[in-house]
gemmi code that builds the backbone of each chain (N, CA, C; Angstrom):
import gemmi

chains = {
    "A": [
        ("UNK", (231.066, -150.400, 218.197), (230.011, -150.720, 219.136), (229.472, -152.111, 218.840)),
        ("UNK", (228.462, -152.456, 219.941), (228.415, -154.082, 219.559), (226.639, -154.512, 218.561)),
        ("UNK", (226.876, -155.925, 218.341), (225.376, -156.225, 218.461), (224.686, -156.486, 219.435)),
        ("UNK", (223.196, -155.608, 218.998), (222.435, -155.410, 220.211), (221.411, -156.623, 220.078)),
        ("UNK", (221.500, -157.481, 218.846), (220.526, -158.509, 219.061), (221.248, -159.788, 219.067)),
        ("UNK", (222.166, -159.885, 218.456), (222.453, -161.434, 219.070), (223.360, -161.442, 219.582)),
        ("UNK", (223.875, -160.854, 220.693), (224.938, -160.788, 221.677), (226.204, -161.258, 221.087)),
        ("UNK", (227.248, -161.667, 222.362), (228.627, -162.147, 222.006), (229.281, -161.132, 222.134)),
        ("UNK", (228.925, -159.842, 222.456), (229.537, -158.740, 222.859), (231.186, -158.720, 223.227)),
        ("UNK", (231.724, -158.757, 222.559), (233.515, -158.720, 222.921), (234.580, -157.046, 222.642)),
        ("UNK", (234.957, -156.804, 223.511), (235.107, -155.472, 223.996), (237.143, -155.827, 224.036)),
        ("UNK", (237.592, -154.991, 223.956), (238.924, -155.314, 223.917), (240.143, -153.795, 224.235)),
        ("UNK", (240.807, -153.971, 225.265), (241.212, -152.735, 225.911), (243.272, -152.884, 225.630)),
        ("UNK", (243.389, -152.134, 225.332), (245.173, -151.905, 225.503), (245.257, -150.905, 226.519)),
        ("UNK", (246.724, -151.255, 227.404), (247.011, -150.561, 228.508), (247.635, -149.405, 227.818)),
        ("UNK", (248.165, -149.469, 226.483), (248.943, -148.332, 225.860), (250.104, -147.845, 226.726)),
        ("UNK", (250.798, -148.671, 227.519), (251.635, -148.132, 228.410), (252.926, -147.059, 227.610)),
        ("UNK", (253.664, -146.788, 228.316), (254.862, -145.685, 227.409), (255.826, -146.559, 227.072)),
        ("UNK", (255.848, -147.975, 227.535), (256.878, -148.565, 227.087), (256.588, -149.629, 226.254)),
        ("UNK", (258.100, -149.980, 225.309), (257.892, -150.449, 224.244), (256.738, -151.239, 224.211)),
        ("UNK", (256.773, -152.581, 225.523), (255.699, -153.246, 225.334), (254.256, -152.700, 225.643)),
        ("UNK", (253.803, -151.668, 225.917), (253.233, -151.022, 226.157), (252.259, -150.530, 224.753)),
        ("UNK", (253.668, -150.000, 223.756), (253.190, -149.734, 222.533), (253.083, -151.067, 221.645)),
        ("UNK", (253.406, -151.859, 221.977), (253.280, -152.831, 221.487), (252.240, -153.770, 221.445)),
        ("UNK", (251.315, -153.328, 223.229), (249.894, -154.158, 223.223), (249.160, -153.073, 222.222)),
        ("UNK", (249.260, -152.085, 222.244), (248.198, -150.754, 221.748), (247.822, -151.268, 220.250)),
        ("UNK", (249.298, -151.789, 219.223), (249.314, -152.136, 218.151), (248.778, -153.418, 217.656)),
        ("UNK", (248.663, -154.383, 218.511), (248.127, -155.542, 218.703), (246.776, -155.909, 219.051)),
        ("UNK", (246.472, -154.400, 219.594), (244.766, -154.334, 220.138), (243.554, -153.529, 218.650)),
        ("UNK", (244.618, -153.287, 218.079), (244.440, -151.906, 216.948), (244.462, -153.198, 215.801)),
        ("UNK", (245.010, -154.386, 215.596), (245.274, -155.257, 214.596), (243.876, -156.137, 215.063)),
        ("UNK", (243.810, -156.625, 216.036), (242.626, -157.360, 216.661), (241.664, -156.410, 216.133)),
        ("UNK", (241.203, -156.113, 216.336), (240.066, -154.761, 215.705), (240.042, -154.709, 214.396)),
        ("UNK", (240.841, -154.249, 213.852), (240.824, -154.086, 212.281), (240.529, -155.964, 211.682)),
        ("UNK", (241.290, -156.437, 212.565), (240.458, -158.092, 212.239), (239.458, -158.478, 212.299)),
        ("UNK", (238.856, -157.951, 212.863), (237.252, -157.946, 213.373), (237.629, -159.225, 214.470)),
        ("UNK", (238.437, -159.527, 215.309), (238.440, -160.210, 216.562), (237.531, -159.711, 217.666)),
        ("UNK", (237.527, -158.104, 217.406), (237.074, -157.718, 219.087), (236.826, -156.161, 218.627)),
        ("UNK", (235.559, -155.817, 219.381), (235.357, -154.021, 219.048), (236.628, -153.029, 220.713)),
        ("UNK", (237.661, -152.604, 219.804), (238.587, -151.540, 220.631), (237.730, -150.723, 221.496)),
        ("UNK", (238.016, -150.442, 222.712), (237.257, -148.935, 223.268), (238.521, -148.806, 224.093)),
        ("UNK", (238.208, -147.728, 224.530), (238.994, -146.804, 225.551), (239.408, -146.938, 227.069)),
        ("UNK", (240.512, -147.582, 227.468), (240.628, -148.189, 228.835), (240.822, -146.338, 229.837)),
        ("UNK", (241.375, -145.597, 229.034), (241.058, -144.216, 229.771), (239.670, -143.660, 230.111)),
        ("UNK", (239.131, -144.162, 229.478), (237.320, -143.765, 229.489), (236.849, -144.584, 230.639)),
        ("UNK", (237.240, -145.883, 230.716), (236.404, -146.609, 232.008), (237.645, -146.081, 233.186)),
        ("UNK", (239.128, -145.699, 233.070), (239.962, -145.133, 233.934), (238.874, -144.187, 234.912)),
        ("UNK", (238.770, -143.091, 233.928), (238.218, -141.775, 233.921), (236.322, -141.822, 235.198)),
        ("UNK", (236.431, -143.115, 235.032), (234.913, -143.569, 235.172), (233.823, -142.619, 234.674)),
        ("UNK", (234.020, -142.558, 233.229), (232.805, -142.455, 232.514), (231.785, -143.483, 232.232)),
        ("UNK", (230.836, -142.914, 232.814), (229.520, -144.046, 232.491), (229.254, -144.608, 231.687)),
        ("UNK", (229.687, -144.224, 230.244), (229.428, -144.853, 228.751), (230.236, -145.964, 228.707)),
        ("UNK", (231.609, -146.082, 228.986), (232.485, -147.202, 229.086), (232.825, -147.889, 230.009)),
        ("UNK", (232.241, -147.336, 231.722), (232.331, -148.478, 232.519), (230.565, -149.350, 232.060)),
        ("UNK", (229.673, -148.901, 232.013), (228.690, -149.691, 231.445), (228.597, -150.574, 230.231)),
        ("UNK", (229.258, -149.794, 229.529), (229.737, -150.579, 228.189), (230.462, -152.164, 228.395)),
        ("UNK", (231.792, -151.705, 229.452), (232.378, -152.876, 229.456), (231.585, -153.869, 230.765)),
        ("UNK", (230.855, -153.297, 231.479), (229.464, -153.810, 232.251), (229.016, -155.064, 231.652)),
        ("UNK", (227.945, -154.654, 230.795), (227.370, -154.849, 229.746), (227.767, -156.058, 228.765)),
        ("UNK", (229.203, -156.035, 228.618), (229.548, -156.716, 227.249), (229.565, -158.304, 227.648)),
        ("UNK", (229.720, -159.198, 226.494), (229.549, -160.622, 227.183), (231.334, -161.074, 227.543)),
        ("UNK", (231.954, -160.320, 226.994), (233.420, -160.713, 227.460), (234.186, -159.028, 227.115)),
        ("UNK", (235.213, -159.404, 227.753), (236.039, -158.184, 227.837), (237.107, -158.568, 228.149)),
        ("UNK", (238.950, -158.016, 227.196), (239.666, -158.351, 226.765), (240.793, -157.451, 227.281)),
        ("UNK", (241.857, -157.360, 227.791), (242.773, -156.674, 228.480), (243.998, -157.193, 227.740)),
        ("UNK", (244.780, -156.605, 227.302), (246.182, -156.792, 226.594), (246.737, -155.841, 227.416)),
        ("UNK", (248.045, -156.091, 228.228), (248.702, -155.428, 228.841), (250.026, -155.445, 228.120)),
        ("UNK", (251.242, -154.697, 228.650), (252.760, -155.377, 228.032), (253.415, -155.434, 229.045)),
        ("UNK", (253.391, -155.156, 230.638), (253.654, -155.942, 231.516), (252.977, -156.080, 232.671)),
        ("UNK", (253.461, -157.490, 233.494), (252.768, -157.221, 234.664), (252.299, -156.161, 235.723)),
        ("UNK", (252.519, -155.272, 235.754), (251.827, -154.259, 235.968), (250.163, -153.977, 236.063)),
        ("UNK", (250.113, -154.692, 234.451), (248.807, -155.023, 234.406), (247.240, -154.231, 235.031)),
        ("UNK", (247.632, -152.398, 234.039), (247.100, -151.440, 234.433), (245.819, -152.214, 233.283)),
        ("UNK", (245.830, -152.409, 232.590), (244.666, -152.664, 231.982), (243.271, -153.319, 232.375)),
        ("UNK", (243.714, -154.621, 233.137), (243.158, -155.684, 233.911), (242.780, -155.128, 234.650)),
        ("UNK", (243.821, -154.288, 235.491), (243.372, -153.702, 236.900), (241.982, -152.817, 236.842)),
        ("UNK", (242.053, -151.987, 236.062), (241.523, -150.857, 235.726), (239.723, -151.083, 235.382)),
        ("UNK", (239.436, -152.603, 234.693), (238.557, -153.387, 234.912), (238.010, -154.086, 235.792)),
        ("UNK", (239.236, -154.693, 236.987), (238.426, -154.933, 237.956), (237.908, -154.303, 238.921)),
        ("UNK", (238.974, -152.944, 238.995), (238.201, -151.774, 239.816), (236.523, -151.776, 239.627)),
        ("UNK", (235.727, -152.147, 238.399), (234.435, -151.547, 238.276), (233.985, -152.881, 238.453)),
        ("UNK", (234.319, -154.355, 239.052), (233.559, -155.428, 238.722), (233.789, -156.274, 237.469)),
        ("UNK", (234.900, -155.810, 236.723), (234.448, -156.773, 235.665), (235.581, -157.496, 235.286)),
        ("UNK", (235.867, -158.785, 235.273), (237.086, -159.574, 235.222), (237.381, -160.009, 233.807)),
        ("UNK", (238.287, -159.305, 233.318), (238.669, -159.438, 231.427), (239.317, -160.989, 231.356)),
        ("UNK", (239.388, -160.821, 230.737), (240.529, -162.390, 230.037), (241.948, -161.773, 229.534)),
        ("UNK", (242.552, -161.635, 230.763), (244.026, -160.984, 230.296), (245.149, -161.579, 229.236)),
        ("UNK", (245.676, -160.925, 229.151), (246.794, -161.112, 228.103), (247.806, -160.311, 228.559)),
        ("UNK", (249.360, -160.790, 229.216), (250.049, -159.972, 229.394), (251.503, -160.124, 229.118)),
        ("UNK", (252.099, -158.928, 227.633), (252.909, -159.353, 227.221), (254.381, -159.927, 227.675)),
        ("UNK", (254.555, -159.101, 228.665), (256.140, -159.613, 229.510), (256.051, -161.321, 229.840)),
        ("UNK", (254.774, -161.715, 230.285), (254.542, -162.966, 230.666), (254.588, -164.113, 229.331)),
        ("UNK", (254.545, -163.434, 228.209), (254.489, -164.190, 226.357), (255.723, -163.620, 226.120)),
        ("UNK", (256.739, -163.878, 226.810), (257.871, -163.783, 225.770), (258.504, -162.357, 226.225)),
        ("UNK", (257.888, -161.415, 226.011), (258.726, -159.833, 225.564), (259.557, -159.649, 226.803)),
        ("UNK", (260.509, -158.773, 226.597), (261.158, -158.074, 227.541), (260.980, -156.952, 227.549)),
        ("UNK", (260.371, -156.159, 229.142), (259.801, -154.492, 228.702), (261.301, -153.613, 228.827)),
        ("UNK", (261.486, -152.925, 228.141), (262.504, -151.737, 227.571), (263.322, -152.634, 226.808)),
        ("UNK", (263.818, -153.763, 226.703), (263.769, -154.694, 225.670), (263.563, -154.455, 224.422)),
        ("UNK", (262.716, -154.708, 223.856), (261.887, -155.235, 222.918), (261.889, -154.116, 221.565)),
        ("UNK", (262.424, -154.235, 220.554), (262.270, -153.361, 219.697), (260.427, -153.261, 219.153)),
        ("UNK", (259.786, -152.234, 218.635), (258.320, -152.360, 218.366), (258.380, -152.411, 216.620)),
        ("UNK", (258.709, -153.649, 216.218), (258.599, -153.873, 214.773), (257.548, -154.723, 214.715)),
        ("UNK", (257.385, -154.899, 213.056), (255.801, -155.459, 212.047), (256.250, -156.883, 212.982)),
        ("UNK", (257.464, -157.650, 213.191), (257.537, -158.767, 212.952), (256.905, -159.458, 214.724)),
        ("UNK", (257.418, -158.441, 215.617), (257.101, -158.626, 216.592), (255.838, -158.379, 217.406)),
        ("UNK", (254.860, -157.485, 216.277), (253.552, -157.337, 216.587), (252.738, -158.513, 216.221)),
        ("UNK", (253.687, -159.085, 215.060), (252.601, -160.372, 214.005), (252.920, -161.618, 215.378)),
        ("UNK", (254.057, -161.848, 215.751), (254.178, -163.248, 216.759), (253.179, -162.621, 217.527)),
        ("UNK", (253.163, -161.663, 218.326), (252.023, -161.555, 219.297), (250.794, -161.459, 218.764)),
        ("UNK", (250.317, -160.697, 217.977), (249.161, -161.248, 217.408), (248.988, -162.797, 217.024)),
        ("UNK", (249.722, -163.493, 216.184), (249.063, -165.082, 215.935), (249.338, -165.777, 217.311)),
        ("UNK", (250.095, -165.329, 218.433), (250.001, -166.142, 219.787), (248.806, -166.083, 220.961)),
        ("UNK", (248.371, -164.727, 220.159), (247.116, -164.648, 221.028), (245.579, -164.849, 220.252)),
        ("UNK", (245.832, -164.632, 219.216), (244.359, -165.827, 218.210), (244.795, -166.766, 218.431)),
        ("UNK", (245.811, -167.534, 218.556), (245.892, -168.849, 218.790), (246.040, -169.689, 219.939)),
        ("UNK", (245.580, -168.549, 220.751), (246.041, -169.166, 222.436), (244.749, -169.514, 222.796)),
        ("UNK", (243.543, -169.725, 221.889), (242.620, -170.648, 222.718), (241.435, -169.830, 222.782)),
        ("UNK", (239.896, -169.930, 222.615), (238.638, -168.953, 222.799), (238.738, -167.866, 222.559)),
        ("UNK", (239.808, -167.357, 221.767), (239.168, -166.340, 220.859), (239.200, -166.157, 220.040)),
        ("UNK", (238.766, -166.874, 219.356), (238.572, -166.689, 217.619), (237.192, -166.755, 217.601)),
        ("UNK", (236.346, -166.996, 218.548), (235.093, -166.358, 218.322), (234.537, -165.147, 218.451)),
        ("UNK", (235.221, -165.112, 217.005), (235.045, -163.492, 216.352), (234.206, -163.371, 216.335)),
        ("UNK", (234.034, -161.579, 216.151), (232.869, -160.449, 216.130), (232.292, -160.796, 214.489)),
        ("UNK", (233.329, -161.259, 213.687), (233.347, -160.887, 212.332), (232.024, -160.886, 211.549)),
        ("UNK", (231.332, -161.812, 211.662), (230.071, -162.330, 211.135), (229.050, -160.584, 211.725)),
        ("UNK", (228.760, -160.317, 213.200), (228.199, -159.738, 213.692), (228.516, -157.996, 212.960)),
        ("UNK", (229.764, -157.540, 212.494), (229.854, -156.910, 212.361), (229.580, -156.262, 210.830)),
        ("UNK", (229.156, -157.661, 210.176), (228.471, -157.376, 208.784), (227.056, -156.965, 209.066)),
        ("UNK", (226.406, -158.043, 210.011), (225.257, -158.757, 209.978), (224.440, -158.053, 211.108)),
        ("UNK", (225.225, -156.538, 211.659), (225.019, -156.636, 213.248), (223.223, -156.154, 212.912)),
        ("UNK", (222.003, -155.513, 213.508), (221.044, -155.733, 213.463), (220.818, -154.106, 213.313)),
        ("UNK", (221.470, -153.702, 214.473), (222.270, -152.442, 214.802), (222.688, -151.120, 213.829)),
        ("UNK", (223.392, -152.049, 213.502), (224.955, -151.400, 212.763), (225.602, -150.656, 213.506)),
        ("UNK", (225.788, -150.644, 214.538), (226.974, -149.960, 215.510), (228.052, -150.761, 215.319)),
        ("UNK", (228.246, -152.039, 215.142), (230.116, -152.243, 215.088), (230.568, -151.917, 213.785)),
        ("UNK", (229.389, -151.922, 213.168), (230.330, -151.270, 211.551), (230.759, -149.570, 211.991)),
        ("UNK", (230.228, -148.676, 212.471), (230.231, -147.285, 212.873), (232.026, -147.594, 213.358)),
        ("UNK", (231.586, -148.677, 214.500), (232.883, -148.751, 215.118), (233.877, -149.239, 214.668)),
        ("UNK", (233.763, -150.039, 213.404), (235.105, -150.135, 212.956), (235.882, -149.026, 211.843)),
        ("UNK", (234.191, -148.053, 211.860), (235.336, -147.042, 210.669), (235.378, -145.511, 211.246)),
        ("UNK", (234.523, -145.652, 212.581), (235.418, -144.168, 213.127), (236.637, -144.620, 213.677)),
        ("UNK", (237.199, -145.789, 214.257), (238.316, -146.375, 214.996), (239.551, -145.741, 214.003)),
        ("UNK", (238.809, -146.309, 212.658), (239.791, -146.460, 211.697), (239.793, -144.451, 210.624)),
        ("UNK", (239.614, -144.075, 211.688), (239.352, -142.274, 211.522), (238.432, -141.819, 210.495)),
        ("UNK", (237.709, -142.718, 209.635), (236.406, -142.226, 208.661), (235.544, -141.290, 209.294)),
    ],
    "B": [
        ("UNK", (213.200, -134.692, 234.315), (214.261, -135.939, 234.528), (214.399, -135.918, 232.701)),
        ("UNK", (215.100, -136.317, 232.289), (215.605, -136.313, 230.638), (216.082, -137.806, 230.540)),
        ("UNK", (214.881, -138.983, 229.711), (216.054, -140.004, 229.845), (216.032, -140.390, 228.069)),
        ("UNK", (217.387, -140.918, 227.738), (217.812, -141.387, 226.732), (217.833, -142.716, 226.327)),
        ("UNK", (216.994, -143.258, 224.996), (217.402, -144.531, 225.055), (218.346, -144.897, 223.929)),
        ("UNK", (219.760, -145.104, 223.722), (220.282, -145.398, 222.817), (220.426, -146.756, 221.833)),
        ("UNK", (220.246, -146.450, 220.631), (219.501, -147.749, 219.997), (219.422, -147.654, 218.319)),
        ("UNK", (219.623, -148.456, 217.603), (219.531, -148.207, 216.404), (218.305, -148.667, 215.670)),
        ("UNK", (217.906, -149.255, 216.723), (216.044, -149.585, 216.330), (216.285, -151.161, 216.276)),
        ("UNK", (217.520, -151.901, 217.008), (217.031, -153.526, 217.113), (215.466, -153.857, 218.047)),
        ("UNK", (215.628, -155.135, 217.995), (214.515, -155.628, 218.824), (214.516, -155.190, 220.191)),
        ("UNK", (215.817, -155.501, 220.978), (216.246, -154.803, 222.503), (215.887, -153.302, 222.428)),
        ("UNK", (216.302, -152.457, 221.743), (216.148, -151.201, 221.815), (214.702, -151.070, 222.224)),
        ("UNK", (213.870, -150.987, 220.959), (212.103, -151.242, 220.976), (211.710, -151.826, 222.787)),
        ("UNK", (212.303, -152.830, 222.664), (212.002, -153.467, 224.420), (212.279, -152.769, 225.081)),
        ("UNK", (213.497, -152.230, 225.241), (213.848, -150.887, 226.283), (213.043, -150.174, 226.568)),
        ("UNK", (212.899, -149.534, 225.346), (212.000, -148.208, 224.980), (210.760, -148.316, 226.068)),
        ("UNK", (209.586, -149.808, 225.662), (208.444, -149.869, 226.168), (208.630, -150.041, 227.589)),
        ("UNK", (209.686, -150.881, 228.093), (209.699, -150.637, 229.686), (210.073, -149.452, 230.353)),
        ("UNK", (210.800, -148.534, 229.675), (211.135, -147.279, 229.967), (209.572, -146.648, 229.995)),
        ("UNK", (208.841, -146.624, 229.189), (207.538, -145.920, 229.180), (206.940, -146.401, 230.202)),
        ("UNK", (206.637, -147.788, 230.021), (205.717, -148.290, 231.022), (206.095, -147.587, 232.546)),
        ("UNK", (207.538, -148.249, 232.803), (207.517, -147.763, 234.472), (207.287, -145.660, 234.247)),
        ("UNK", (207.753, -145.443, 233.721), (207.385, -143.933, 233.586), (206.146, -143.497, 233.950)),
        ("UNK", (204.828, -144.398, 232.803), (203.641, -143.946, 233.370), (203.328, -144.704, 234.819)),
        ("UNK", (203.508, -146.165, 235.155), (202.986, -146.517, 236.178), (203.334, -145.577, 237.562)),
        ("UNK", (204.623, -144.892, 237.320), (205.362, -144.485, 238.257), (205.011, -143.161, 238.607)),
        ("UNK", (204.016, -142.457, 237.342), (203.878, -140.938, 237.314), (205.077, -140.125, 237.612)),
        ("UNK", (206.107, -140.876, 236.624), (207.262, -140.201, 236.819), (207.247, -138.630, 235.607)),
        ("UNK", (207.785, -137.622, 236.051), (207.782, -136.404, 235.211), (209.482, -136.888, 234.098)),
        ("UNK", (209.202, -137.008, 233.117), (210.072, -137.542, 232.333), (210.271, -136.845, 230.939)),
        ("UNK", (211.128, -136.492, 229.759), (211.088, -136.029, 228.626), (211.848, -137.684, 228.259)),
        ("UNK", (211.072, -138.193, 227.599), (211.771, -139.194, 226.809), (212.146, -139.221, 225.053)),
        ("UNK", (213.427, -139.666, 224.780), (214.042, -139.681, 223.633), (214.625, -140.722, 223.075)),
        ("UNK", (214.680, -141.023, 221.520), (215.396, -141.989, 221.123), (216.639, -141.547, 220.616)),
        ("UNK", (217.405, -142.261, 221.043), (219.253, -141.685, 219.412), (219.269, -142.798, 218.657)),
        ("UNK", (219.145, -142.470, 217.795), (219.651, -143.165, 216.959), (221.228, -142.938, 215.932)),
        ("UNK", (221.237, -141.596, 216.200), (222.484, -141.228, 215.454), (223.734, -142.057, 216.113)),
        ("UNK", (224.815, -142.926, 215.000), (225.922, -143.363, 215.853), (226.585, -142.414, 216.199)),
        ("UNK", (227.034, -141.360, 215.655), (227.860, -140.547, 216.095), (227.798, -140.071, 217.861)),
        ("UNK", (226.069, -139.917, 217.685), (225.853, -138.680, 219.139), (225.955, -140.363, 220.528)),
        ("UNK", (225.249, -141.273, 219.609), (225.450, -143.034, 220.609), (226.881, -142.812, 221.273)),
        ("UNK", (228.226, -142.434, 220.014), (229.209, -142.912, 220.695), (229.687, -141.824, 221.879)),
        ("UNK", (229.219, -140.706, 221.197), (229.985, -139.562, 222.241), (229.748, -139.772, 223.630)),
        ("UNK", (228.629, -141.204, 224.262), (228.864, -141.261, 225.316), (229.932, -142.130, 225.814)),
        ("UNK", (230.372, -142.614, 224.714), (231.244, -143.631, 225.468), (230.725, -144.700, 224.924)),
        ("UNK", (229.407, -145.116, 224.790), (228.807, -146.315, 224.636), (229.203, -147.465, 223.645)),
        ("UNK", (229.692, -148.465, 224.329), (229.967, -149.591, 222.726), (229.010, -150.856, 222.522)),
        ("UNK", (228.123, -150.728, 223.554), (227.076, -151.973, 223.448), (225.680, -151.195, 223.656)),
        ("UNK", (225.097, -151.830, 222.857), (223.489, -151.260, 222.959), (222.490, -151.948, 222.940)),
        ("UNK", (221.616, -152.441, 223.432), (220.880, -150.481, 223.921), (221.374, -150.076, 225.208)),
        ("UNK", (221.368, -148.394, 225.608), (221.824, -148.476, 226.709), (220.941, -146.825, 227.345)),
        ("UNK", (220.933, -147.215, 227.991), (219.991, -146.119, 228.863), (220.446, -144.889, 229.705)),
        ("UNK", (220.352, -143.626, 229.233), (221.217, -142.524, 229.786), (220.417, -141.749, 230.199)),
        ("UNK", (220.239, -141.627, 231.692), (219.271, -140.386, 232.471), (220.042, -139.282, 232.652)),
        ("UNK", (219.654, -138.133, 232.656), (220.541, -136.677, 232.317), (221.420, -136.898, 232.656)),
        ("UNK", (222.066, -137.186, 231.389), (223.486, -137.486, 230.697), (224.349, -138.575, 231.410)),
        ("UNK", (223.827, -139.184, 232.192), (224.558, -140.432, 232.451), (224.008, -141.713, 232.304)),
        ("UNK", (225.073, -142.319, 231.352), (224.909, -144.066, 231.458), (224.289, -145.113, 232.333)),
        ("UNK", (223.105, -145.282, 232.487), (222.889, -146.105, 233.789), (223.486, -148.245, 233.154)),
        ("UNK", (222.797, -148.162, 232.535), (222.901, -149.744, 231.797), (223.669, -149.364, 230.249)),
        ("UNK", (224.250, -150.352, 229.722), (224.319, -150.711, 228.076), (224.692, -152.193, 228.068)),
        ("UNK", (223.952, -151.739, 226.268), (224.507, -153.581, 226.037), (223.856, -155.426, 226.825)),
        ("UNK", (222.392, -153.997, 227.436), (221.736, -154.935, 228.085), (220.094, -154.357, 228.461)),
        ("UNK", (219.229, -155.014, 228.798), (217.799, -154.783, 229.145), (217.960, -154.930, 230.375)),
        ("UNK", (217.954, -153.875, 231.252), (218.121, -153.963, 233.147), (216.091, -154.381, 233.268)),
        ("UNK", (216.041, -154.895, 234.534), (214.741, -155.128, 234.841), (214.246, -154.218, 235.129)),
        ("UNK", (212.911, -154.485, 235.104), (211.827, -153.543, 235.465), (212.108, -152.832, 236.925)),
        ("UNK", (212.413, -154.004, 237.765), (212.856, -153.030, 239.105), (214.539, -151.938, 239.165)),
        ("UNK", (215.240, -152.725, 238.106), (215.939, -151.707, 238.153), (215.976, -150.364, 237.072)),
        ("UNK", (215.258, -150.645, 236.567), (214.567, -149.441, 235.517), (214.014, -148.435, 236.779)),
        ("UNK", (213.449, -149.027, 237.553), (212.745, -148.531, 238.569), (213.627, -147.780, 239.605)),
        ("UNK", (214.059, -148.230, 240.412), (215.495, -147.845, 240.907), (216.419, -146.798, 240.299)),
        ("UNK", (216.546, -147.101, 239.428), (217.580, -145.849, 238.180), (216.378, -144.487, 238.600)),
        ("UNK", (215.146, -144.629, 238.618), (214.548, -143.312, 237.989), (213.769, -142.862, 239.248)),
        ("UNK", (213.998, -143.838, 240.382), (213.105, -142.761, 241.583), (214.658, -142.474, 242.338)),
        ("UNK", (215.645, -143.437, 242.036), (216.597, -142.748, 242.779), (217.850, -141.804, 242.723)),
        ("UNK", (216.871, -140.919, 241.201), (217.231, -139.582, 240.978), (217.207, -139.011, 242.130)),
    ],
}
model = gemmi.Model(1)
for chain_id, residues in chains.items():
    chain = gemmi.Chain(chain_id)
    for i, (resn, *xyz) in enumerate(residues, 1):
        res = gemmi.Residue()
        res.name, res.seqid = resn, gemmi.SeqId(i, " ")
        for name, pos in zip(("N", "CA", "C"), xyz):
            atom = gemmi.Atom()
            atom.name, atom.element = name, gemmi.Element(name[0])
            atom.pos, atom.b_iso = gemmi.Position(*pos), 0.0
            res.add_atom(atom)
        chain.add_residue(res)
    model.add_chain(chain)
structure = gemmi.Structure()
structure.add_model(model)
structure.setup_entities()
């Protein structure tokens, strides 16, 4: 969850599709997180239109869509409620979907291509020590099944 | 009407809280008001930004202070 006092709110969704690249954004959204890049939530929850996570991602000061192909159920699924993410979509970086084997090596290029592709490395990280809150700490260790 | 304010006790939360009261009494609205503070019961709504405001059992705002008129709005147009 985020900080509630000094904003910067960054929210970050995987399409989790069934295919490789699919599993491949899920793992990449799950590494972003554990980095403290971005707090993970549930793109089935704002699917579902539950109020907690379409408000949530409402709410947040940015919001993050990793897809693995154009298809681009993730994105979509956000703008249905109003809210326009900053996509990321893997077929368009390289991958080939049914392609693509889902190894360490091919999660790490997509991860350092997308910290390094520009505005987002203004990480949560600081906030999630410091949050005022303490909800993104909650959220980084039920994510992480504590 | 049952409303929720979810919050871990930042500064926003506290702010919530008092505009939630205020329009309540100005409004002579019939209201049970509550704080969570527990993260656990925060997340089971879904919620990842706070504070966020839940009238029987639904999310109206998070992750933000809605205005007074729409504080207002949320609770007469139960």
């Amino acid at each position: 969850m985020s900080d509630c006092c000094e904003g910067g709110t960054k929210l970050i969704y995987s399409c989790a599709g069934s295919a490789d690249v699919g599993e491949i954004a899920d793992r990449v959204v799950r590494r972003l997180r554990d980095e403290g890049y971005a707090i993970m939530t549930c793109l089935a929850g704002v699917g579902a239109g539950l109020s907690g996570f379409v408000q949530s991602a409402i709410g947040a000061d940015e919001n993050i869509t990793i897809d693995g192909c154009s298809t681009a159920c993730a994105r979509k699924s956000l703008e249905r409620i109003g809210v326009n993410p900053k996509s990321y979509i893997l077929t368009a970086m390289g991958l080939e979907k049914h392609e693509t084997p889902v190894t360490e090596k091919v999660i790490d290029e997509i991860f350092e291509k997308i910290i390094n592709s520009g505005g987002f490395l203004a990480a949560t990280i600081t906030t999630l020590t410091n949050s005022c809150c303490g909800v993104q700490i909650l959220n980084k260790k039920m994510n992480k099944g504590d | 009407m049952k409303i929720e304010i979810l919050g871990i006790g930042c500064a926003k939360c506290h702010k919530l809280e008092e505009m939630v009261r205020d329009v309540v009494t100005k409004e002579d609205i019939n209201a049970e008001i509550s704080k969570v503070q527990d993260f656990k019961k925060i997340m089971s709504y879904g919620v990842m930004t706070t504070p966020a405001l839940v009238i029987d059992g639904e999310v109206k705002a998070a992750g933000k202070i809605p205005s007074l008129e729409e504080i207002k709005k949320m609770f007469l147009g139960k």
